[in-house]
C-alpha positions as CSV (number, residue, x, y, z in Angstrom):
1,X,5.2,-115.5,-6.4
2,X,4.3,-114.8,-2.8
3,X,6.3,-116.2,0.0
4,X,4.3,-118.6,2.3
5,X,5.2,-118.4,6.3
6,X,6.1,-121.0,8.3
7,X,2.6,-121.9,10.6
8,X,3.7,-122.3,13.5
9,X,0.6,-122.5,16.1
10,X,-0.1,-119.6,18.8
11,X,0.7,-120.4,22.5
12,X,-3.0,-120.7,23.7
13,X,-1.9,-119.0,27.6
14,X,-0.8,-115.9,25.9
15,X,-2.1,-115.6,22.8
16,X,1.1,-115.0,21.2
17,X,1.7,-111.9,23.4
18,X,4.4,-113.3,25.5
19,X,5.9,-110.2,27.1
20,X,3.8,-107.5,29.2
21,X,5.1,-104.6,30.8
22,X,3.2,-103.8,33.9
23,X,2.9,-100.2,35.6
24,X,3.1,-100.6,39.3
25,X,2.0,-97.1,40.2
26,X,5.1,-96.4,41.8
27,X,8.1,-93.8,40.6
28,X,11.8,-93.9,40.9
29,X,14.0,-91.0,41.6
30,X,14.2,-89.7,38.8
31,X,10.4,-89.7,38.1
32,X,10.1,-92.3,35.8
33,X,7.4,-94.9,36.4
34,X,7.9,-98.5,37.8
35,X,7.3,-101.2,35.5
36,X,7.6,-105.1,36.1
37,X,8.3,-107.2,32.4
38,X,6.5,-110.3,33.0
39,X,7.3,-113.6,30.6
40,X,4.5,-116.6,29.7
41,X,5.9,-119.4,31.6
42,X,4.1,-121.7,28.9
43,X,6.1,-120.8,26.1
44,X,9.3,-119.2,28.1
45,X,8.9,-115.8,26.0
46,X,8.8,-116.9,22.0
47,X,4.6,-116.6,21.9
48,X,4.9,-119.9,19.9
49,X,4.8,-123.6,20.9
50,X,6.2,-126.1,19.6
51,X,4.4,-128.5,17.2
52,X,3.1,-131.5,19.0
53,X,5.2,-134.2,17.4
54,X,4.4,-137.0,19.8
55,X,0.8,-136.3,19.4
56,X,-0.7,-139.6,17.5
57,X,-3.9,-139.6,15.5
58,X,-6.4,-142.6,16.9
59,X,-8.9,-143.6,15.2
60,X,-10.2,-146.7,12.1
């Protein structure tokens, strides 16, 4: 039998890529390159958000 996932919806400001690793341009001492790691403030990191519980359906 195969194994359902969990669906858990995609963070819609990073589209589930929640880290990046920028190049500056710029080398250290020892020649390796500069790099900034940058985190979606949306989702603090995970890619995912969390499901909208207090969201209510309106309607007849």
């Amino acid at each position: 039998m195969p194994q359902h996932a969990r669906n858990t919806p995609v963070c819609r400001d990073c589209d589930g890529f929640a880290t990046a690793a920028i190049t500056t341009g710029t080398r250290n001492r020892d020649g390796s390159r500069a790099t900034l790691r940058v985190t979606c403030r949306s989702c603090q990191g995970t890619g995912h958000t969390a499901p909208a519980a207090v969201l209510a359906r309106a309607g007849r």
